[in-house]
C-alpha positions in Angstrom: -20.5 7.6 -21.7 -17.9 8.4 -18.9 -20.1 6.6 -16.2 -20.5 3.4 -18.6 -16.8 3.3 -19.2 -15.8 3.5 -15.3 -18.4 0.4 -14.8 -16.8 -1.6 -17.5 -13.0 -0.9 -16.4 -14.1 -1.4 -13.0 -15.7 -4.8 -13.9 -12.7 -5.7 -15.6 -10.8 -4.9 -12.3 -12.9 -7.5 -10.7 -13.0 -9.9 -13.4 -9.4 -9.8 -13.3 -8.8 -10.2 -9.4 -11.4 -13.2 -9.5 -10.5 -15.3 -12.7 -6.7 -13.5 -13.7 -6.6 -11.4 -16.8 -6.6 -14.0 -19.5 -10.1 -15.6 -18.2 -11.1 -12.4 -16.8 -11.0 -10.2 -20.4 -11.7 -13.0 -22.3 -15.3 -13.1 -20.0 -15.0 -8.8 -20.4 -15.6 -8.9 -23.4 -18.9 -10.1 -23.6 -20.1 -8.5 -21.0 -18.4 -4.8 -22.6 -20.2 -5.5 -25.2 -23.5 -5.0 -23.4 -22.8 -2.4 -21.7 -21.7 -0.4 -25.4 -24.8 -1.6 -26.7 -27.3 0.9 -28.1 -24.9 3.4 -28.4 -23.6 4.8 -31.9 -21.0 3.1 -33.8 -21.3 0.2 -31.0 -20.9 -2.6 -33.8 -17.2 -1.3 -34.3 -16.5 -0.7 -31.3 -17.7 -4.4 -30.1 -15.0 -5.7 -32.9 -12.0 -3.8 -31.5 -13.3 -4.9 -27.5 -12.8 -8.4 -29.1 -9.2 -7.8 -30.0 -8.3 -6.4 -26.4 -6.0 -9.1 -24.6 -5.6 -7.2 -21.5 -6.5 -4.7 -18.6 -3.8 -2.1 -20.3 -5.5 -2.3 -24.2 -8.6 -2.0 -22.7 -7.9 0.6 -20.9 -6.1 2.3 -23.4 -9.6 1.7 -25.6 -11.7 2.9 -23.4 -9.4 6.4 -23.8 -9.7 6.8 -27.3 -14.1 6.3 -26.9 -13.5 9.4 -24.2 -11.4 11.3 -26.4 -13.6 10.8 -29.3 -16.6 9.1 -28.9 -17.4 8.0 -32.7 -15.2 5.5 -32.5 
């Protein structure tokens, strides 16, 4: 889980830098939600990716799945 959750904060990075953070988390969040696919409790999880609005929420997201990982 800690490997996926580097790849999708550092694709956000990159989103980011490429498109700026309103185009580039809006496009995250698709692609988040294929990388959390498969894993338990993913359907919740892909619901609170689509309220993220920026780097920092997702970020701060990303954490909370680290910290406990039934979210």
């Amino acid at each position: 889980v800690q490997e996926v959750v580097e790849m999708i904060l550092r694709h956000a990075r990159n989103q980011i830098a490429w498109k700026g953070e309103i185009m580039g988390i809006r496009e995250m969040r698709k692609h988040a939600a294929w990388y959390t696919s498969g894993y338990k409790n993913s359907a919740k999880l892909r619901g609170r990716i689509n309220e993220v609005e920026s780097y920092q929420e997702l970020e701060e997201l990303f954490r909370k799945v680290l910290q406990k990982p039934e979210l």
